[in-house]
N, CA, C and O atoms as a GROMACS GRO file, in nm:
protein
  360
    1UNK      N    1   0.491  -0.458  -1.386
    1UNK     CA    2   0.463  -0.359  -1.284
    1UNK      C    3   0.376  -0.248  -1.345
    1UNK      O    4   0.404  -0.189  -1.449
    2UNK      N    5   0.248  -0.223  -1.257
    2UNK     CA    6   0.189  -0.114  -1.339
    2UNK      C    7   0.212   0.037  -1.274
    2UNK      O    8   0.243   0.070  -1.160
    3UNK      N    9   0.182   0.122  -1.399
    3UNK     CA   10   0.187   0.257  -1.333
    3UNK      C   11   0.119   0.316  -1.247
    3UNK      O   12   0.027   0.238  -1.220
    4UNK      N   13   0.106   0.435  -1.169
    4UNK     CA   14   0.040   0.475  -1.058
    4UNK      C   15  -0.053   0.531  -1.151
    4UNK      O   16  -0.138   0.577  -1.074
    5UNK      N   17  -0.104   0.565  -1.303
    5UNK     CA   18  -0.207   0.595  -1.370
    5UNK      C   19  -0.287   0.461  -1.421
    5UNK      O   20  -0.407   0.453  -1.445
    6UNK      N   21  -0.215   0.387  -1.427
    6UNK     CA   22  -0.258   0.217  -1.447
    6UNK      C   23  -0.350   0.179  -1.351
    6UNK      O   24  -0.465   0.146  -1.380
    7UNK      N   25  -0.305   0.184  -1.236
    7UNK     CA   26  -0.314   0.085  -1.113
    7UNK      C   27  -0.450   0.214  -1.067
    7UNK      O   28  -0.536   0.180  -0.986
    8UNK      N   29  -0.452   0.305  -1.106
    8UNK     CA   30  -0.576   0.444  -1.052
    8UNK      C   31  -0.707   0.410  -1.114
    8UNK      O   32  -0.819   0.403  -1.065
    9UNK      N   33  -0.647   0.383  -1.276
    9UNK     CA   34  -0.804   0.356  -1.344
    9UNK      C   35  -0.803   0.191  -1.313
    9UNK      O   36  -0.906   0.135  -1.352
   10UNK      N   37  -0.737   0.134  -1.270
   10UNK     CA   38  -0.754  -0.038  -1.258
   10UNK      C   39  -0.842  -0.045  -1.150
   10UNK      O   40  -0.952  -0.094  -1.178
   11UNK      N   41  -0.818   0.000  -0.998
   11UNK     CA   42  -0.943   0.061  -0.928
   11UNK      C   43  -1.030   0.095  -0.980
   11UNK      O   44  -1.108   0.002  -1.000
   12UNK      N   45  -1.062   0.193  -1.019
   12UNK     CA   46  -1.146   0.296  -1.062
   12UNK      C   47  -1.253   0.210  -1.209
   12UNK      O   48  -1.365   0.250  -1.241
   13UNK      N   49  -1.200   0.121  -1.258
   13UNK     CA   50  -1.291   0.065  -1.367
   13UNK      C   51  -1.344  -0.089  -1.236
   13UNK      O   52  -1.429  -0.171  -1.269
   14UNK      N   53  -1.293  -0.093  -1.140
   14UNK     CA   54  -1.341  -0.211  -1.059
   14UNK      C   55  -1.409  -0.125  -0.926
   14UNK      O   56  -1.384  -0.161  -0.811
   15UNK      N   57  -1.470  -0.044  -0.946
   15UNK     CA   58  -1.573   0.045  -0.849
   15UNK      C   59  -1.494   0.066  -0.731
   15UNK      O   60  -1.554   0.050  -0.625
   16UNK      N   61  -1.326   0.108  -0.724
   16UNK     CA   62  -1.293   0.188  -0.585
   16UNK      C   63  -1.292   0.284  -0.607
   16UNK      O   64  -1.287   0.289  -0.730
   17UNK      N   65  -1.294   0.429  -0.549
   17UNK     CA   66  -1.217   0.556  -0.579
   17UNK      C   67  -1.085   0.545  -0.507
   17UNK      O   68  -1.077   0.520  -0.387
   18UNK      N   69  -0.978   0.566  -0.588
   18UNK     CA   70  -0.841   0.531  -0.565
   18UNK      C   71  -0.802   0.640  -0.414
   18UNK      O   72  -0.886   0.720  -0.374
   19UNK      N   73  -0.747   0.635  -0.387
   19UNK     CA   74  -0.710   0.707  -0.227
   19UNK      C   75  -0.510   0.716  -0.274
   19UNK      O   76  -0.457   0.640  -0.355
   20UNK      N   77  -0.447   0.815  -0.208
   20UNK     CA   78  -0.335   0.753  -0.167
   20UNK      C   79  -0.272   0.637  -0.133
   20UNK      O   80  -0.179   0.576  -0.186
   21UNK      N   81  -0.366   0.608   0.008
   21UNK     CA   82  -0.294   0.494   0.046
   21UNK      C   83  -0.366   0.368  -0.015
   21UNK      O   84  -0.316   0.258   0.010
   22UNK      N   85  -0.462   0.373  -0.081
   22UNK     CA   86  -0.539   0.265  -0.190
   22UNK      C   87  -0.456   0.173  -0.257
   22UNK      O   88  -0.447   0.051  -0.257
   23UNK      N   89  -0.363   0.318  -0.347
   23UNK     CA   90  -0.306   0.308  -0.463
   23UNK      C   91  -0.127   0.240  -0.394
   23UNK      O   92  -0.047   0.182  -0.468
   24UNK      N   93  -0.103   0.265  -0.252
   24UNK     CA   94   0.014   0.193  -0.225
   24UNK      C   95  -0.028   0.084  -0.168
   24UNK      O   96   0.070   0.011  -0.176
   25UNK      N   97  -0.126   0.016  -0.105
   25UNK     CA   98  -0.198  -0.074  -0.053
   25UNK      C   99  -0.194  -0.180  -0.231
   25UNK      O  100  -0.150  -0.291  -0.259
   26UNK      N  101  -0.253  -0.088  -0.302
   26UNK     CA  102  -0.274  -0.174  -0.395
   26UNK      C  103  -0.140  -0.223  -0.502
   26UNK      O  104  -0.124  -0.329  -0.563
   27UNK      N  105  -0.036  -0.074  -0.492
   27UNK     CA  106   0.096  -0.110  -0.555
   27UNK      C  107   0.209  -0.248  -0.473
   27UNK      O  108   0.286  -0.322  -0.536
   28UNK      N  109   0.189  -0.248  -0.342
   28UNK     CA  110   0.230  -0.374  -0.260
   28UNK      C  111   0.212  -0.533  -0.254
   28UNK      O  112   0.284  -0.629  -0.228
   29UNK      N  113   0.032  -0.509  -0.306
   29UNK     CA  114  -0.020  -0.660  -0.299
   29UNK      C  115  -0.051  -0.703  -0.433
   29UNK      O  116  -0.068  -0.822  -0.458
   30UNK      N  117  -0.062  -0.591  -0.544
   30UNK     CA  118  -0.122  -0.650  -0.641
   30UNK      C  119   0.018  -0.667  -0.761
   30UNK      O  120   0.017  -0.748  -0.853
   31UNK      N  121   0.121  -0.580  -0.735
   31UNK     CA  122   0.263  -0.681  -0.816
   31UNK      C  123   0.300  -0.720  -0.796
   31UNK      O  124   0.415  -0.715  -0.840
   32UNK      N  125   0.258  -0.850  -0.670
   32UNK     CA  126   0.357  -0.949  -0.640
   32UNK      C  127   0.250  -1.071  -0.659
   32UNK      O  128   0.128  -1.052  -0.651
   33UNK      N  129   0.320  -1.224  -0.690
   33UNK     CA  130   0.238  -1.342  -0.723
   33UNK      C  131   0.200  -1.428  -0.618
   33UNK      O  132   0.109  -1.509  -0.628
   34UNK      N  133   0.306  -1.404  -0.462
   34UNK     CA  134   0.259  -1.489  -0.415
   34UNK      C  135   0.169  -1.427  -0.309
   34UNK      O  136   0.126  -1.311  -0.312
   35UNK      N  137   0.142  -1.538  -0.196
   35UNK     CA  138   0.040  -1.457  -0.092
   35UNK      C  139   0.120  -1.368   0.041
   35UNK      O  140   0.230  -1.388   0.093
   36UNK      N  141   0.051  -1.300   0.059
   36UNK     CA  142   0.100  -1.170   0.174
   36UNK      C  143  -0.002  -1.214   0.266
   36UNK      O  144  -0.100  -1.282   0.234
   37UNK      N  145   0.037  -1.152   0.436
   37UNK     CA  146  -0.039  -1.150   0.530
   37UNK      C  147  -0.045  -0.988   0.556
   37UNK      O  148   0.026  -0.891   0.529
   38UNK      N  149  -0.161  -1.010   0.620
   38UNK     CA  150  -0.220  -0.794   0.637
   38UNK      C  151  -0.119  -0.786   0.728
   38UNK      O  152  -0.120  -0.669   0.766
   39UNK      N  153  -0.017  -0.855   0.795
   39UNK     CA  154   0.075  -0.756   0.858
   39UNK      C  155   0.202  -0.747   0.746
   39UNK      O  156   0.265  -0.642   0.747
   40UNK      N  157   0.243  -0.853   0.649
   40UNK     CA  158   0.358  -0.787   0.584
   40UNK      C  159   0.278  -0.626   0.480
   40UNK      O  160   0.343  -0.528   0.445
   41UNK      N  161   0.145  -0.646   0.457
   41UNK     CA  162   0.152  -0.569   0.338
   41UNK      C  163   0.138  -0.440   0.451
   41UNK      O  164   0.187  -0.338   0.402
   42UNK      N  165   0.101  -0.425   0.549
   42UNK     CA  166   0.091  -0.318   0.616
   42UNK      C  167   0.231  -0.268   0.628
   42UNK      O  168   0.252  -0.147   0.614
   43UNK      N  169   0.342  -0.361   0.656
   43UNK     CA  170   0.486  -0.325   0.741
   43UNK      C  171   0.529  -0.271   0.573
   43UNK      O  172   0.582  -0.160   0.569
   44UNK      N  173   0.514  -0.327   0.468
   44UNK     CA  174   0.546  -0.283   0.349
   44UNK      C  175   0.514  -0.198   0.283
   44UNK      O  176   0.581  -0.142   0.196
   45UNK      N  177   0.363  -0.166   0.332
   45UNK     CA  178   0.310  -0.004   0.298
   45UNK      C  179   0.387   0.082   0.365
   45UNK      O  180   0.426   0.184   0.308
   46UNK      N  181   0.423   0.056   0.504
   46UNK     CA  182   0.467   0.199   0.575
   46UNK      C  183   0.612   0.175   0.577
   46UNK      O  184   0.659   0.123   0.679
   47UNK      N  185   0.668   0.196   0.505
   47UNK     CA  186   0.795   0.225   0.445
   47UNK      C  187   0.852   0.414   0.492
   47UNK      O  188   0.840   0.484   0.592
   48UNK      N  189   0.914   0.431   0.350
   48UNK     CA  190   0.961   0.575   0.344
   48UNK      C  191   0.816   0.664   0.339
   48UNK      O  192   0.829   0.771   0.398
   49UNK      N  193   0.715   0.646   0.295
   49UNK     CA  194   0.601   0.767   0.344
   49UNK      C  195   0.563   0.772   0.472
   49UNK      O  196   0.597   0.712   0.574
   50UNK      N  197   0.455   0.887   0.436
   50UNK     CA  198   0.397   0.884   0.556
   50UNK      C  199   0.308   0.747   0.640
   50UNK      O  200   0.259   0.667   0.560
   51UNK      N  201   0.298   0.733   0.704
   51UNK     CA  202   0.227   0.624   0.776
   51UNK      C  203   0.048   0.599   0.692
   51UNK      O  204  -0.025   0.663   0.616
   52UNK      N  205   0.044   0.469   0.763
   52UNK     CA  206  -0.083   0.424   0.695
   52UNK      C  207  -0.123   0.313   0.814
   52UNK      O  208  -0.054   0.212   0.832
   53UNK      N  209  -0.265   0.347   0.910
   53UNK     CA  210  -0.303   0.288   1.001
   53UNK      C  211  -0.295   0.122   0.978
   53UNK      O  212  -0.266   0.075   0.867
   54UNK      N  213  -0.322   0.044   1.086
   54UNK     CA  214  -0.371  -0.103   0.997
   54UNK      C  215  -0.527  -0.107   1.014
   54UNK      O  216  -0.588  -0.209   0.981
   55UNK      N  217  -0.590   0.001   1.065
   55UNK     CA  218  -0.709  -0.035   1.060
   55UNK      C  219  -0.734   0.068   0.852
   55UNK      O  220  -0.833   0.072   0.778
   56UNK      N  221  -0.648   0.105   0.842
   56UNK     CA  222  -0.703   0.171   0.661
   56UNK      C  223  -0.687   0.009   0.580
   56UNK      O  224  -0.775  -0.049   0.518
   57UNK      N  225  -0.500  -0.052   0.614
   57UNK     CA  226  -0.462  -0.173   0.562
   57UNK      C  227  -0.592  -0.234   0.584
   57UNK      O  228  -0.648  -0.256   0.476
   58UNK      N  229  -0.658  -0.269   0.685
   58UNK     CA  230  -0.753  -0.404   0.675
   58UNK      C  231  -0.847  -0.366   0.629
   58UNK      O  232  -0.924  -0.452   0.586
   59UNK      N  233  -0.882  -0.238   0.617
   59UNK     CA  234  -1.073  -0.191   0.566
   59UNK      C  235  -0.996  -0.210   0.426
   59UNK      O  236  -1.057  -0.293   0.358
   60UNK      N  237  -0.901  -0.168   0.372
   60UNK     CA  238  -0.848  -0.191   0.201
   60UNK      C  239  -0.888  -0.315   0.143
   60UNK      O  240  -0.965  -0.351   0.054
   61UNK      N  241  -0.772  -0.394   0.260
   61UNK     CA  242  -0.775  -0.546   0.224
   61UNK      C  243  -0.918  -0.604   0.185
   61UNK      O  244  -0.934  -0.657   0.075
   62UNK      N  245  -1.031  -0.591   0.286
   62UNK     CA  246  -1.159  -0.612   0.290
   62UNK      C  247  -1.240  -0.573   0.147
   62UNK      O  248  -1.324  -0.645   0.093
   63UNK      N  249  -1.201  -0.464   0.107
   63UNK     CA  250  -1.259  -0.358  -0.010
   63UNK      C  251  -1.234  -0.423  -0.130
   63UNK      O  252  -1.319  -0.431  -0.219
   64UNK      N  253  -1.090  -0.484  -0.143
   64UNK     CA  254  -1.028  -0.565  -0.216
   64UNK      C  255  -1.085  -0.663  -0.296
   64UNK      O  256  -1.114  -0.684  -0.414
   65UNK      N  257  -1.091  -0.716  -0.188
   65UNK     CA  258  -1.177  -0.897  -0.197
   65UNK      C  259  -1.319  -0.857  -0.170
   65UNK      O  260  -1.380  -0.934  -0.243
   66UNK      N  261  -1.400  -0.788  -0.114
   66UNK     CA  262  -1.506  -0.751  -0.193
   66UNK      C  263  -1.553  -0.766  -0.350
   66UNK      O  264  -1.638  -0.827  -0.415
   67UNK      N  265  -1.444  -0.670  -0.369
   67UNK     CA  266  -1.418  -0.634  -0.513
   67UNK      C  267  -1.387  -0.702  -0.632
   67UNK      O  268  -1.402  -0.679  -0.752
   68UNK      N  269  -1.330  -0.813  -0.550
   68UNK     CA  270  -1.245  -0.929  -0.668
   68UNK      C  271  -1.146  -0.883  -0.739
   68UNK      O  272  -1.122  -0.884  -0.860
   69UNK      N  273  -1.077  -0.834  -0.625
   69UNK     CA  274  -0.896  -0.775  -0.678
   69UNK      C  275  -0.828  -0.877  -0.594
   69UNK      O  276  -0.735  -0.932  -0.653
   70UNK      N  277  -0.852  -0.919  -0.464
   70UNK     CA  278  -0.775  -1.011  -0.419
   70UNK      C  279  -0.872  -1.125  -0.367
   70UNK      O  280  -0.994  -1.124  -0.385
   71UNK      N  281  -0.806  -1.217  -0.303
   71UNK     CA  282  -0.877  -1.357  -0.253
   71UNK      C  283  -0.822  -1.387  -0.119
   71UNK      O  284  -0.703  -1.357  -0.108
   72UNK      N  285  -0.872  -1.436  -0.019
   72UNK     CA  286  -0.870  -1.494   0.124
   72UNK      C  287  -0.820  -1.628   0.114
   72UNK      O  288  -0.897  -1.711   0.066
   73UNK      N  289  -0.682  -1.671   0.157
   73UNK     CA  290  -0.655  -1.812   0.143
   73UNK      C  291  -0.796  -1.914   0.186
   73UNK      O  292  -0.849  -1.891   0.295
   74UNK      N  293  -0.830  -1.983   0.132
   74UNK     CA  294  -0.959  -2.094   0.213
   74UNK      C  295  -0.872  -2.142   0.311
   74UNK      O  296  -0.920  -2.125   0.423
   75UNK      N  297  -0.772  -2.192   0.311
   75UNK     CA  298  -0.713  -2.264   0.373
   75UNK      C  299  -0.653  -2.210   0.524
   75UNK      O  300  -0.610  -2.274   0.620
   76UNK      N  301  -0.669  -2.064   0.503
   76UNK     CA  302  -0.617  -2.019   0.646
   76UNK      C  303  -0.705  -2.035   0.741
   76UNK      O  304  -0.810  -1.992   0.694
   77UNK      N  305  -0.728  -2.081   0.872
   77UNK     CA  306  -0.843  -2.000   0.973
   77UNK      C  307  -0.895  -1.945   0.975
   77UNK      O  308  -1.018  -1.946   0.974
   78UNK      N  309  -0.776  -1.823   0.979
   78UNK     CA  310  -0.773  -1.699   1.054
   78UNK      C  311  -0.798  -1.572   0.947
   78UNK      O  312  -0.832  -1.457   0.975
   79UNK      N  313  -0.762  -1.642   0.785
   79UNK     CA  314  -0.826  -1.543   0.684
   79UNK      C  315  -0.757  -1.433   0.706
   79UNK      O  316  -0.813  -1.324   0.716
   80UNK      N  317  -0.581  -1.452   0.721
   80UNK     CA  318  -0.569  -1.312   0.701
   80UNK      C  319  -0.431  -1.319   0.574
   80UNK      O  320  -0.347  -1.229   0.561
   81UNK      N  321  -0.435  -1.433   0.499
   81UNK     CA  322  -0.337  -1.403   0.398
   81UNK      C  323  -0.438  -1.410   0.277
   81UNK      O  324  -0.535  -1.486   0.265
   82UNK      N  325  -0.385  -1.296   0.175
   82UNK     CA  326  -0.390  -1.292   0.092
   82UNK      C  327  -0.343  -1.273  -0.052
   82UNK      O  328  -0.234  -1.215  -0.056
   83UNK      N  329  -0.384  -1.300  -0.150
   83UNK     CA  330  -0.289  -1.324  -0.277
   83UNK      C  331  -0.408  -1.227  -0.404
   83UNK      O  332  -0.530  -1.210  -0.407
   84UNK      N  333  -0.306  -1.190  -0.483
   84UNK     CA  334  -0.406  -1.091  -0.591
   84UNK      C  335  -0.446  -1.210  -0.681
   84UNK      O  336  -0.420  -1.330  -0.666
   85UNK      N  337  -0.521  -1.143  -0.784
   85UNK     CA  338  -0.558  -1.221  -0.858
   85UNK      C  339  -0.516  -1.191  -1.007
   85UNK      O  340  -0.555  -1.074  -1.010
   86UNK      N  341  -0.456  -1.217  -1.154
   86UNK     CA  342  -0.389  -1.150  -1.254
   86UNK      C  343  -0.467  -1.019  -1.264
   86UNK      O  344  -0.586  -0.992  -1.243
   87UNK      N  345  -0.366  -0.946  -1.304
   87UNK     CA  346  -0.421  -0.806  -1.390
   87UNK      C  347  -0.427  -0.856  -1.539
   87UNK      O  348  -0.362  -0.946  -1.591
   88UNK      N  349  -0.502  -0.793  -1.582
   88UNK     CA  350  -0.481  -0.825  -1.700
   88UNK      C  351  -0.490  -0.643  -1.779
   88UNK      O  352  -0.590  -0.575  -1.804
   89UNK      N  353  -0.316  -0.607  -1.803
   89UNK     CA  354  -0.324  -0.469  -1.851
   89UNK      C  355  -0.308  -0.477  -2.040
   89UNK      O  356  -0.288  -0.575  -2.112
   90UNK      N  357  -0.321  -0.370  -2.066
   90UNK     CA  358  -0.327  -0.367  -2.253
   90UNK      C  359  -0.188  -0.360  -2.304
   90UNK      O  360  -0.167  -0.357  -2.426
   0.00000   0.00000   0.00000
């Protein structure tokens, strides 16, 4: 599990500027191994904080896999599960 200073520059050396809800978007999908759909990681972001739209969840998700932090099942249709890809921390 990485830290919220971990997981800031782990963005941040892969061209996001970390956000709040970035950094819980990204603490949800990226320590777990298997694949998530944008509605569990959304229902799992908005927990005990404050709320987090699903239109932030899906522009994230998108930003993500842009980025090559996460991947789009091939296999879905509908392209809306996704799975991280290793961290590799020091």
């Amino acid at each position: 599990m990485m830290t919220n200073i971990d997981l800031d520059s782990y963005l941040r050396d892969n061209g996001i500027m970390p956000s709040q809800q970035r950094l819980r978007i990204a603490r949800v999908i990226l320590d777990k191994s298997d694949q998530m759909s944008a509605e569990e990681i959304y229902r799992n972001v908005n927990g005990p904080w404050p709320p987090v739209s699903r239109a932030t969840v899906n522009n994230t998700l998108r930003l993500f896999v842009e980025k090559g932090l996460l991947t789009q099942d091939p296999n879905d249709p509908q392209g809306i599960y996704y799975s991280s890809k290793p961290i590799n921390t020091p």
